[in-house]
C-alpha positions in Angstrom: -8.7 117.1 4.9 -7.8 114.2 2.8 -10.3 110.8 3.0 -9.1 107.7 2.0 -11.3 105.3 0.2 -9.5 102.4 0.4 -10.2 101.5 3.8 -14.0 101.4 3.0 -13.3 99.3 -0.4 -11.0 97.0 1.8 -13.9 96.4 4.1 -16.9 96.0 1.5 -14.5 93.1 0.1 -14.4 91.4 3.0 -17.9 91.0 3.8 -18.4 90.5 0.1 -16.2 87.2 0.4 -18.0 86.0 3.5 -21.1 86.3 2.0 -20.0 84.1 -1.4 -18.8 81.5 1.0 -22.4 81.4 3.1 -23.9 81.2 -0.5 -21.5 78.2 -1.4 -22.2 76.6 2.2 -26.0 76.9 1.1 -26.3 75.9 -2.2 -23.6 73.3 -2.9 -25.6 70.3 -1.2 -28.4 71.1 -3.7 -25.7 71.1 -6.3 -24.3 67.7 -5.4 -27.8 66.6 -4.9 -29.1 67.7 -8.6 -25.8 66.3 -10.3 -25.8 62.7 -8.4 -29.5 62.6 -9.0 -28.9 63.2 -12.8 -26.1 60.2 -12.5 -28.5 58.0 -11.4 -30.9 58.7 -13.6 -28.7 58.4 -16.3 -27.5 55.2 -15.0 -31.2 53.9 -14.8 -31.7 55.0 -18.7 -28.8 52.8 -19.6 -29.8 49.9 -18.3 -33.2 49.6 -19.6 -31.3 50.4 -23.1 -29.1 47.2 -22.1 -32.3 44.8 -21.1 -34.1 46.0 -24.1 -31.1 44.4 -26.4 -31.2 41.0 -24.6 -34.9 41.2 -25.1 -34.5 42.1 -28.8 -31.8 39.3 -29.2 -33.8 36.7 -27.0 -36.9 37.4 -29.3 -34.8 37.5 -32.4 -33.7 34.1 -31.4 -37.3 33.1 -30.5 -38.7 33.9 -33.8 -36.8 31.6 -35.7 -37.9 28.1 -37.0 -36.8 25.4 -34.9 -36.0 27.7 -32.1 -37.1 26.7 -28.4 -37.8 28.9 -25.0 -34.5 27.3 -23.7 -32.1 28.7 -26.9 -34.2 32.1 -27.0 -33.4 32.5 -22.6 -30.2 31.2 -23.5 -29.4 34.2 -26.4 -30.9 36.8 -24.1 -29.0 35.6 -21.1 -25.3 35.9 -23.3 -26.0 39.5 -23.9 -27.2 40.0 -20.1 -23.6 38.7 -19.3 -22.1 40.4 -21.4 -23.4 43.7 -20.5 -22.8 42.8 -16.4 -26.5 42.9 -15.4 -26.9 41.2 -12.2 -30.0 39.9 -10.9 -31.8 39.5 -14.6 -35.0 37.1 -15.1 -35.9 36.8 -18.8 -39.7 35.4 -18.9 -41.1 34.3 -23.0 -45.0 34.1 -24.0 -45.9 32.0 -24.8 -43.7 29.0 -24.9 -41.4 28.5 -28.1 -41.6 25.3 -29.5 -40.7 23.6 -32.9 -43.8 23.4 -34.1 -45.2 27.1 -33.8 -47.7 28.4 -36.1 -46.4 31.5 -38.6 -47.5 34.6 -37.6 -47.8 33.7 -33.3 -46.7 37.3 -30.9 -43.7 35.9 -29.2 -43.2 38.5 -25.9 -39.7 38.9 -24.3 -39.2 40.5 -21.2 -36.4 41.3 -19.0 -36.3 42.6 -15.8 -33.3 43.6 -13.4 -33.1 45.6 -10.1 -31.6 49.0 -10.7 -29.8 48.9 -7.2 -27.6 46.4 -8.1 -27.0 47.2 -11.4 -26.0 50.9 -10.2 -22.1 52.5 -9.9 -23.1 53.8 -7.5 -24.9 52.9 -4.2 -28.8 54.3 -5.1 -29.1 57.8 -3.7 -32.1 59.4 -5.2 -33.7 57.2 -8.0 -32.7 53.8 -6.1 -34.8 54.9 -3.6 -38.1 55.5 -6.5 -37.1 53.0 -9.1 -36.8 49.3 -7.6 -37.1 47.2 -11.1 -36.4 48.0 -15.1 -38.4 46.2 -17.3 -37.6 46.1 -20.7 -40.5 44.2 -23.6 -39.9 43.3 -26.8 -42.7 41.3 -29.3 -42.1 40.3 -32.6 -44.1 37.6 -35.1 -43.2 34.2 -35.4 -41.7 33.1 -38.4 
């Protein structure tokens, strides 16, 4: 009596097929959840690189002679604009005046919210990261 395989490999296919699509159905929100996650995060790293160059070219600014706390803000706010950061406070100890000694730590810092600086509405890291905060100091001239 002739047995024909096929039926049984036809069979074992089928339930093979079911069982990738269960395994899809189970771990593709943990997929999507890993790769916006890793967005965000990426999104987060970005902008802190972005407030740390208006604070490097607010302090750069600062350090000059002749330079006040209104024209270093004013530098660091250009490059916040140009970048798009909304919501940006740029704060400078101590104040900048004319008549600063040689040699005085001038501090810049910038901070922004991350959920409105996102592409995307904060899913993940929104909910952990509220500010960025980016410090630079450099030496009067």
């Amino acid at each position: 009596m002739f047995t024909s395989s096929w039926g049984l490999l036809h069979r074992a296919n089928r339930s093979r097929n079911g069982t990738a699509a269960v395994e899809l159905a189970v771990c593709l929100p943990f997929l999507m959840i890993i790769s916006i996650g890793s967005i965000e995060a990426t999104n987060a790293i970005f902008l802190t690189q972005r407030l740390t160059s208006a604070a490097y070219e607010g302090a750069r600014t600062a350090i000059t002679p002749g330079q006040t706390t209104a024209g270093a803000t004013a530098a660091a706010n250009s490059v916040i604009t140009q970048f798009g950061i909304s919501g940006a406070t740029v704060s400078i100890t101590p104040t900048v005046t004319t008549s600063m000694t040689t040699g005085t730590q001038i501090t810049v810092k910038v901070t922004a919210p991350f959920s409105s600086n996102s592409y995307m509405q904060p899913f993940i890291v929104g909910k952990v990261i509220n500010n960025l905060t980016a410090t630079v100091v450099m030496l009067h001239q």
